[in-house]
C-alpha positions in Angstrom: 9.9 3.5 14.0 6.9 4.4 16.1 5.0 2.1 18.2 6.8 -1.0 16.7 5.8 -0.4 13.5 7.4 1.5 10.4 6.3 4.9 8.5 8.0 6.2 5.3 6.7 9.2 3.3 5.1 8.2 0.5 4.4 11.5 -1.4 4.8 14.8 -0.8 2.6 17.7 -2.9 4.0 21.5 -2.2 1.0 24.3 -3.3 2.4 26.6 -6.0 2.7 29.2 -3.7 5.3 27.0 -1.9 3.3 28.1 1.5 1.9 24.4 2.2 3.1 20.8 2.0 1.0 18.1 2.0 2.9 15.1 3.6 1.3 11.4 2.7 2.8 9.0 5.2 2.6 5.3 4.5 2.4 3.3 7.9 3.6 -0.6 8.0 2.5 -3.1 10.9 1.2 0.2 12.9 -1.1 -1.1 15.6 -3.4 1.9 15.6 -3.1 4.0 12.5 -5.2 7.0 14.0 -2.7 7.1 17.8 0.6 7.5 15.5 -0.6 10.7 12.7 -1.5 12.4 16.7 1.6 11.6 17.3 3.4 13.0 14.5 1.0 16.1 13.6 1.8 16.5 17.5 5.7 16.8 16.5 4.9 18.9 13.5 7.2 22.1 15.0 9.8 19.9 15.6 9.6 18.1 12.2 9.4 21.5 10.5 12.4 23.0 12.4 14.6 19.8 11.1 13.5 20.3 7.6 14.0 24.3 8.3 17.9 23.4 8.8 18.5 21.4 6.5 17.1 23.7 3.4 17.4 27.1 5.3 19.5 28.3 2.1 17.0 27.0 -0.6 13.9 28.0 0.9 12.9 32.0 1.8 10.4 30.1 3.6 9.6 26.9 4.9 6.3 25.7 4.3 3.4 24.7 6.7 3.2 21.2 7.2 -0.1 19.1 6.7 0.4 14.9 7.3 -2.1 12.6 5.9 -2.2 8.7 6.3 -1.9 7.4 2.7 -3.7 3.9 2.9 -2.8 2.8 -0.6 -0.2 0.3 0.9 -3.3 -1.2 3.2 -5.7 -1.2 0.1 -3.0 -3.5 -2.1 -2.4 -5.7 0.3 -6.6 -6.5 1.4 -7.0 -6.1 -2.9 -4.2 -9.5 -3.1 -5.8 -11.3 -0.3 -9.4 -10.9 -2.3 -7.4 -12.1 -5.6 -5.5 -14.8 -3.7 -9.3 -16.1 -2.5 -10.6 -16.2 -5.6 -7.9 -18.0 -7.1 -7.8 -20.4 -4.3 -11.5 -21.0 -4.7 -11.3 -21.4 -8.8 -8.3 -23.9 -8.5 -10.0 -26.7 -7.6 -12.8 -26.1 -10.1 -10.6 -25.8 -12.6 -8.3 -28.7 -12.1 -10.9 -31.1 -11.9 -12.4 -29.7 -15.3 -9.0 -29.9 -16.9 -8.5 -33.5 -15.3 -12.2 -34.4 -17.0 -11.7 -33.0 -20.3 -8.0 -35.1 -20.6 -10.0 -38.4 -19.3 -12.8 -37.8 -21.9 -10.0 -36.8 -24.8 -8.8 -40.5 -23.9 -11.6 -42.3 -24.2 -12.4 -40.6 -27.9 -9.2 -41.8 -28.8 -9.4 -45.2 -27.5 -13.0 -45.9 -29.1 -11.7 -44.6 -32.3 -8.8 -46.3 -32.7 -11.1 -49.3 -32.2 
């Protein structure tokens, strides 16, 4: 958790030289996306020197670390409120087209049963 919101690692792309990773973080409910990737490209050594001791026996080397905010997350979630709009603005269209076309059904069948 940083600054009361949440970031997870969303994808991780190694070069083929194994040299350089390429760190795509996803941040949740973060007040100010920009303040947090400081933050964390600030802590980069430390982050780095974690990793390095944890995989010190697979790894000759460990790589540099590059972050990047991954906005996919922020791009679903304004793409859903667009689609909910426009399916909140074509439900009353299309309710009250339904609702005329089963009045006018009816009345055809009541004048031609007459």
């Amino acid at each position: 958790m940083i600054a009361g919101g949440m970031v997870s690692i969303s994808s991780v792309k190694v070069t083929p030289d194994l040299l350089e990773a390429r760190i795509y973080l996803s941040l949740f409910q973060v007040p100010d996306a920009k303040e947090v990737m400081k933050v964390i490209e600030s802590r980069a050594w430390e982050i780095k020197k974690e990793l390095a001791d944890r995989v010190k026996h697979q790894f000759r080397r460990i790589p540099v670390l590059h972050f990047y905010h991954d906005d996919t997350l922020d791009y679903v979630f304004k793409m859903e409120e667009i689609f909910k709009q426009i399916n909140a603005e074509k439900k009353p269209t299309g309710e009250s087209d339904v609702t005329k076309d089963a009045s006018k059904g009816g009345d055809d069948a009541d004048q031609e049963s007459n």
